[in-house]
ZAMISE-783203 format. One line per field, with one value per residue (C-alpha): residue number from 0; residue in three letters; x, y negated, z. Coordinates in steps of 0.5 Angstrom, whole numbers. Last residue first. Example, Ala and Ser with C-alpha at 12.3 -4.5 7.8 and 13.67 -1.06 7.14 Angstrom:
<titis>
num	c(1_0)
residuo	c(SER_ALA)
px	c(27_25)
py	c(2_9)
pz	c(14_16)
</titis>
This chain:
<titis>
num	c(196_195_194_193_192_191_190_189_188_187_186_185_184_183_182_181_180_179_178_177_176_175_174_173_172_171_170_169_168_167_166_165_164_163_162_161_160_159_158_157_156_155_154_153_152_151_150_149_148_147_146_145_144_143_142_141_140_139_138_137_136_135_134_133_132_131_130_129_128_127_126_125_124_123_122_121_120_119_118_117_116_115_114_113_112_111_110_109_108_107_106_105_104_103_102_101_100_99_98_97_96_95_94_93_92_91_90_89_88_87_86_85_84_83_82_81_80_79_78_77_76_75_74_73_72_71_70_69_68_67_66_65_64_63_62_61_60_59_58_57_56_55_54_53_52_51_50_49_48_47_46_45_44_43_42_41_40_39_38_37_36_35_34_33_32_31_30_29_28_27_26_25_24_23_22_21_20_19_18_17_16_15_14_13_12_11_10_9_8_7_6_5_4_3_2_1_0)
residuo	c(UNK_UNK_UNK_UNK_UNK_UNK_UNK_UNK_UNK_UNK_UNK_UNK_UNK_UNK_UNK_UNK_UNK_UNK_UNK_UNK_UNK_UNK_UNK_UNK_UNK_UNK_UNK_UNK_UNK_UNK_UNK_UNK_UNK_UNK_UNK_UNK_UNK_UNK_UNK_UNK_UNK_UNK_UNK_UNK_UNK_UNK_UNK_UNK_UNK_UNK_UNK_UNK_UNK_UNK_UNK_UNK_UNK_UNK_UNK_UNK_UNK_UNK_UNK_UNK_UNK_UNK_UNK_UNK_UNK_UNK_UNK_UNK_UNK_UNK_UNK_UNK_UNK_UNK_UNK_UNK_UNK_UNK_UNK_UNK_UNK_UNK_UNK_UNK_UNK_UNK_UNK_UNK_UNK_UNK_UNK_UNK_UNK_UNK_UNK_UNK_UNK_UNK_UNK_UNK_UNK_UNK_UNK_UNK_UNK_UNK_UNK_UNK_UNK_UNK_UNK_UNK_UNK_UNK_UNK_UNK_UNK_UNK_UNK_UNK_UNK_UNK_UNK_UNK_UNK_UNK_UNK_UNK_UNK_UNK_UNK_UNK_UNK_UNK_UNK_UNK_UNK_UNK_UNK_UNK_UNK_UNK_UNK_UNK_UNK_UNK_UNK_UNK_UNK_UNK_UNK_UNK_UNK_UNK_UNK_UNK_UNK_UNK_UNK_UNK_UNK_UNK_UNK_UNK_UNK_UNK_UNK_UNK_UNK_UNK_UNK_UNK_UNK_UNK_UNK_UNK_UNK_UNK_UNK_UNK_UNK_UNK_UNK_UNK_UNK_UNK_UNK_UNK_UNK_UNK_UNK_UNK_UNK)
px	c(212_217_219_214_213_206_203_197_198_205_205_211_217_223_228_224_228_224_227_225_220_214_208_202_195_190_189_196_201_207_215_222_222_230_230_236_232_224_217_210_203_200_193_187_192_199_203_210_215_223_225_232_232_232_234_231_225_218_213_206_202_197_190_186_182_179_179_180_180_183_191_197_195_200_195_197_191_188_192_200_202_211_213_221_228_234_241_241_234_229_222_214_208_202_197_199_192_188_192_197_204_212_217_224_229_234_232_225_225_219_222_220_218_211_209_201_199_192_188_190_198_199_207_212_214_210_205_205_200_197_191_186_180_180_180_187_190_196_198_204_203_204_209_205_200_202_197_198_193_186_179_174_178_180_188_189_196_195_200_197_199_205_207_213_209_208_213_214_222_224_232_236_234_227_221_214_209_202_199_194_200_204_204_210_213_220_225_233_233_241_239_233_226_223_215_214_210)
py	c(-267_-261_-257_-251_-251_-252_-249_-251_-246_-243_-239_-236_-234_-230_-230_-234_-237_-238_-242_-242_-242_-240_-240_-236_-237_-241_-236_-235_-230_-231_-231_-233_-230_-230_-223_-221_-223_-223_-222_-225_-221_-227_-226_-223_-219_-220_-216_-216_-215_-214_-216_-214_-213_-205_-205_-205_-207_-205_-211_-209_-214_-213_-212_-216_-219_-212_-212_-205_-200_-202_-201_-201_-198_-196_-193_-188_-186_-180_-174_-172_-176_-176_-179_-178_-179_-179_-176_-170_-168_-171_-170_-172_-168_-171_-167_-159_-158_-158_-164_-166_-163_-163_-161_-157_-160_-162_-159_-162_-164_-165_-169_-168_-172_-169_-166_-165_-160_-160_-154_-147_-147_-143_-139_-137_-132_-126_-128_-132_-134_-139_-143_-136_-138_-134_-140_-142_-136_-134_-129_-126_-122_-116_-109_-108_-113_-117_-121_-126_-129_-126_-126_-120_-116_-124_-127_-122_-120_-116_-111_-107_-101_-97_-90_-91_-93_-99_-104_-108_-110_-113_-115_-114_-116_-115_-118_-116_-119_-120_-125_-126_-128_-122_-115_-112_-109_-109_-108_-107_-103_-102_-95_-96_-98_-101_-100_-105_-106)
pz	c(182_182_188_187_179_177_170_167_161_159_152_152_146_147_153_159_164_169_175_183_187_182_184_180_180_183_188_190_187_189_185_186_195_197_200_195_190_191_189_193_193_196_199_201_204_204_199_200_194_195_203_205_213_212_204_199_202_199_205_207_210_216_215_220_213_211_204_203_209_215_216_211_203_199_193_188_184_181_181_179_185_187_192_190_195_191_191_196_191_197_197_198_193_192_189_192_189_195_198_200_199_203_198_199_195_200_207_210_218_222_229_236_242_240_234_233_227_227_225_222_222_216_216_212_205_208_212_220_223_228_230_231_235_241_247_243_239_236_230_229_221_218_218_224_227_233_236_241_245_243_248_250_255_258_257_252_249_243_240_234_232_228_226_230_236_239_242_247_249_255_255_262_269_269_273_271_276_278_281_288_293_290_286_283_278_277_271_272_279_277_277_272_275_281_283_288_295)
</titis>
């Protein structure tokens, strides 16, 4: 059996193989009354979905814990935030921040791109903590196939010209690869250049 509505049999309600249905035609409007109430959708008579508070917030629950909600200038997400197959995209000068504070702030002003840290250190750190020895290098590149310092570790910190490596750290001190051309006065002590015997 079913329950029809409008001329046009535009909304139906109905039950069938063990669900129940609501099937419309045109648009569905849930609504409260004028004086404002909450709508809450329900998967149990003691659980939250969807909560919709009047002149307020849409919130969102998992197994009865609230994971999201809106408020007047945007949204929280409380609790992991995973993006699957997708992207996260930040318009010109718009900012995304870590921390307490807004400590680390990431953002592009339509000319350049900006890390900003206004706390404690800035560390650029790949896999596994400090010293770890299966840590891979990390590599600044001006460009994608253009190398200009990498940082092995536990070992060279190397710098580079047009990806054509000039200098690297190593435990004795610094090797050069090529020229140093000094303008002022050095004072060099227990120098070797790579190439010269």
């Amino acid at each position: 059996w079913r329950v029809k509505f409008g001329a046009s049999t535009d909304m139906q309600m109905f039950h069938y193989g063990g669900a129940n249905y609501i099937d419309v035609t045109t648009n569905l409007n849930i609504r409260g009354s004028s004086s404002g109430n909450t709508i809450s959708i329900k998967p149990k008579s003691a659980e939250e979905g969807i909560k919709i508070i009047p002149d307020g917030a849409v919130e969102l629950y998992h197994n009865n814990a609230k994971k999201f909600e809106t408020f007047a200038t945007g949204a929280n997400v409380i609790g992991n935030l995973d993006v699957i197959n997708g992207h996260v995209y930040i318009n010109d000068n718009y900012k995304a921040y870590f921390g307490t504070n807004n400590d680390l702030e990431i953002f592009h002003n339509d000319d350049d791109a900006y890390i900003r840290n206004n706390k404690g250190a800035l560390i650029l750190r790949n896999n596994g903590q400090t010293g770890d020895a299966d840590a891979s290098q990390i590599y600044i590149q001006a460009t994608p196939a253009e190398n200009s310092i990498s940082c092995a570790p536990n070992g060279a910190v190397t710098l580079y010209n047009d990806n054509d490596p000039k200098l690297a750290t190593n435990a004795a001190g610094v090797l050069l690869y090529k020229d140093l051309d000094v303008d002022g006065h050095t004072n060099l002590d227990n120098v070797s250049v790579a190439g010269v015997t």
